[in-house]
N, C-alpha and C positions, 0 to 999 in steps of 0.2 A: 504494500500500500504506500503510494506517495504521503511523505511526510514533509509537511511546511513549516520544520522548524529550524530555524538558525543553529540551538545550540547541539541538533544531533551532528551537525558536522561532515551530514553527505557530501560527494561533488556530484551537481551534476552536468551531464555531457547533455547539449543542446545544439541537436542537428539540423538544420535547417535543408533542405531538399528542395531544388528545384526540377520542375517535369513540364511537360507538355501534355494537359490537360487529357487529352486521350489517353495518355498510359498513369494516369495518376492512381487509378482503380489497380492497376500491376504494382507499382513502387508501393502503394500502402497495403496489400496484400503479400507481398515480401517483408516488407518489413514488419507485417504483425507476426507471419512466421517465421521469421526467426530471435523475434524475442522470444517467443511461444515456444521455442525447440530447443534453441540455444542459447539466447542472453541472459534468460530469468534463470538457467540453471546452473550459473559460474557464480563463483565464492564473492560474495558481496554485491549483487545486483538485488537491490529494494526495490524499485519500480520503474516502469515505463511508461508515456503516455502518448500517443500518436493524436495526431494533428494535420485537417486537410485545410488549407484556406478555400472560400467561398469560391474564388475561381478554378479551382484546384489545380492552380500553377505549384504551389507549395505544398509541402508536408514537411512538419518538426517532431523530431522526435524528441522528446525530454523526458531522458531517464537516468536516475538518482543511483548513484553509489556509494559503498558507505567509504572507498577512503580511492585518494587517484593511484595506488596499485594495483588497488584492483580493479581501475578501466585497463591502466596498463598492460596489467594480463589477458584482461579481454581483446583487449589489440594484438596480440602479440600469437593468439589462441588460433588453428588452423581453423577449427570449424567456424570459428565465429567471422572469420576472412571468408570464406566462402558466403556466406551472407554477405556480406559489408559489399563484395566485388559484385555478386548479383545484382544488391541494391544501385551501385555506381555504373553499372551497366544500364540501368531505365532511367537515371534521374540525368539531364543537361549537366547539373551540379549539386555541390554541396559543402555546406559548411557545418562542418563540427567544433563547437569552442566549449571547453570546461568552464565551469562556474563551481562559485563557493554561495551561498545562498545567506543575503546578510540580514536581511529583514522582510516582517508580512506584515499585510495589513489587510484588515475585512472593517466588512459595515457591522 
């Protein structure tokens, strides 16, 4: 479960995807499966949360880890590169940047 708090001290990796609205439905379909097969089952993956924007040029992924070695491993992980090259294969582009999460606010 995504957690909004500052003091647990996740990083999370916020991927931003770009597509061409035609295969937007392929990139967010790969990438729900392979959190679903491989991401959510590597040592310190707390959650993920997929994201299409309205035109469905875009899709973000933002998902939470609890420390940056363990994205590192997941980077570095064969199976989980066979995702990631999939996903880079349908998407024009993409950016993935780590975040430290400093502060919430709600109504």
């Amino acid at each position: 479960m995504t957690t909004l708090d500052p003091k647990a001290g996740h990083v999370a990796l916020i991927n931003t995807f770009t597509v061409e609205p035609e295969r937007a439905d392929e990139l967010f379909a790969a990438l729900s499966r392979a959190t679903e097969e491989t991401m959510r089952l590597r040592p310190g993956f707390v959650s993920a949360n997929l994201h299409m924007s309205l035109d469905k040029r875009h899709i973000a992924n933002y998902a939470q880890w609890r420390t940056q070695g363990d994205i590192d491993a997941m980077m570095a992980d064969a199976n989980a590169r066979v995702h990631m090259h999939e996903a880079a294969a349908i998407a024009s582009s993409f950016e993935p940047i780590y975040y430290n999460l400093r502060e919430t606010h709600s109504a």
